[in-house]
C-alpha positions in Angstrom: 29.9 -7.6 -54.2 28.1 -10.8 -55.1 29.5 -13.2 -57.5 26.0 -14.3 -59.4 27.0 -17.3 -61.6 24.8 -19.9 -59.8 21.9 -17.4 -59.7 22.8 -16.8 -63.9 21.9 -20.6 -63.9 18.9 -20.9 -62.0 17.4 -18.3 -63.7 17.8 -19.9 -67.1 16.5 -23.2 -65.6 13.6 -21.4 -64.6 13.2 -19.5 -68.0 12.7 -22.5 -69.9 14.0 -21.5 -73.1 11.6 -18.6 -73.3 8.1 -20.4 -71.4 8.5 -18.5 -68.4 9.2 -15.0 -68.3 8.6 -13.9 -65.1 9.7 -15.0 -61.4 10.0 -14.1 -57.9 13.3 -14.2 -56.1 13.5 -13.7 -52.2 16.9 -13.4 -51.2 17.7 -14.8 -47.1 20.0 -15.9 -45.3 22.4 -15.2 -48.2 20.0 -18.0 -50.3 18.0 -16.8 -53.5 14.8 -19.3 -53.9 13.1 -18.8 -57.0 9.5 -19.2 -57.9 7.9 -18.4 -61.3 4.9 -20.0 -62.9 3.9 -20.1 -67.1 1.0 -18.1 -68.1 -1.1 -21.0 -68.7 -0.1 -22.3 -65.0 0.2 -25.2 -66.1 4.1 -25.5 -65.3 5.3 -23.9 -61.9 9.1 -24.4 -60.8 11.2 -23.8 -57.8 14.3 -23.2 -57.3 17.2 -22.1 -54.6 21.0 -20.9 -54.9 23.5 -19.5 -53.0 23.3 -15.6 -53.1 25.5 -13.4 -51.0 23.1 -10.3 -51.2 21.2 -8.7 -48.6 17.5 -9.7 -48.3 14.6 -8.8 -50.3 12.6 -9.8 -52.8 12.7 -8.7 -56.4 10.0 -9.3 -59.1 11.9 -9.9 -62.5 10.3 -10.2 -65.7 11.6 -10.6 -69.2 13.9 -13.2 -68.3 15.7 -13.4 -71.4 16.7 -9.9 -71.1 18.5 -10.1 -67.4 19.9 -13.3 -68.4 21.7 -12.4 -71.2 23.1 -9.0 -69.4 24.0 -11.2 -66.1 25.6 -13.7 -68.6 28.2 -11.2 -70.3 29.1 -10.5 -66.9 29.3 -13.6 -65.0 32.7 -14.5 -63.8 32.7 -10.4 -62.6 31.8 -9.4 -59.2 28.8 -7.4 -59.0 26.9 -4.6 -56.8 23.4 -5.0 -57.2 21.9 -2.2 -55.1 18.1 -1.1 -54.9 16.3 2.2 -55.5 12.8 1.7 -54.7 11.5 -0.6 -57.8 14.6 -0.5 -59.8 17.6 -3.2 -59.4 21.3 -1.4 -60.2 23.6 -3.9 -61.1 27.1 -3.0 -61.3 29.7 -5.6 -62.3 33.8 -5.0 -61.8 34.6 -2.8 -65.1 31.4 -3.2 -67.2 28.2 -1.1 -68.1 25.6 -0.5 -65.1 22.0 -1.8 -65.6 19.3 -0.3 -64.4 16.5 -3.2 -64.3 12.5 -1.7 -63.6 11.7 -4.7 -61.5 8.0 -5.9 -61.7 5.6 -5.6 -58.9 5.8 -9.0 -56.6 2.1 -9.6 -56.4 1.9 -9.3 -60.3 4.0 -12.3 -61.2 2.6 -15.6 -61.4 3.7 -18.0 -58.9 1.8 -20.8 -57.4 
């Protein structure tokens, strides 16, 4: 179970209100470190967190859509398992998502 406030708020500091939709986050060492890029690539950010999960690395795109599911649960504790490319998320007594993650190579990151 991973408590995923802090990661709630670095992926809305990446977002940018909408400019970036898209990121990579590789999860080690119980750290999430976030890269994403615009599609003009003109702005590229990166980011870190604490993230008790195990490690990988997750390609997430439409932002604004994880965001506000991860927001509606973000005091909960959550299971966020794996099944090939899709991300279950699982908070304490709330709705499961089921989250097609994007292919890693695919996202834009500097």
């Amino acid at each position: 179970m991973a408590s995923v406030a802090r990661l709630v708020e670095s992926l809305e500091a990446v977002h940018l209100g909408g400019i970036v939709e898209d990121c990579v986050v590789r999860v080690k060492d119980s750290v999430a470190h976030i890269k994403a890029m615009d599609m003009t690539s003109s702005v590229y950010i990166q980011t870190e967190c604490p993230f008790d999960n195990k490690d990988d690395v997750l390609g997430l795109g439409n932002l604004a859509l994880l965001i506000k599911y991860l927001k509606s649960y973000a005091s909960a504790n959550m299971e966020l398992t794996r099944n090939d490319n899709t991300l279950i998320v699982k908070p304490d007594n709330g709705a499961t998502l089921r989250y097609l993650l994007s292919q890693v190579d695919l996202v834009p990151t500097y």
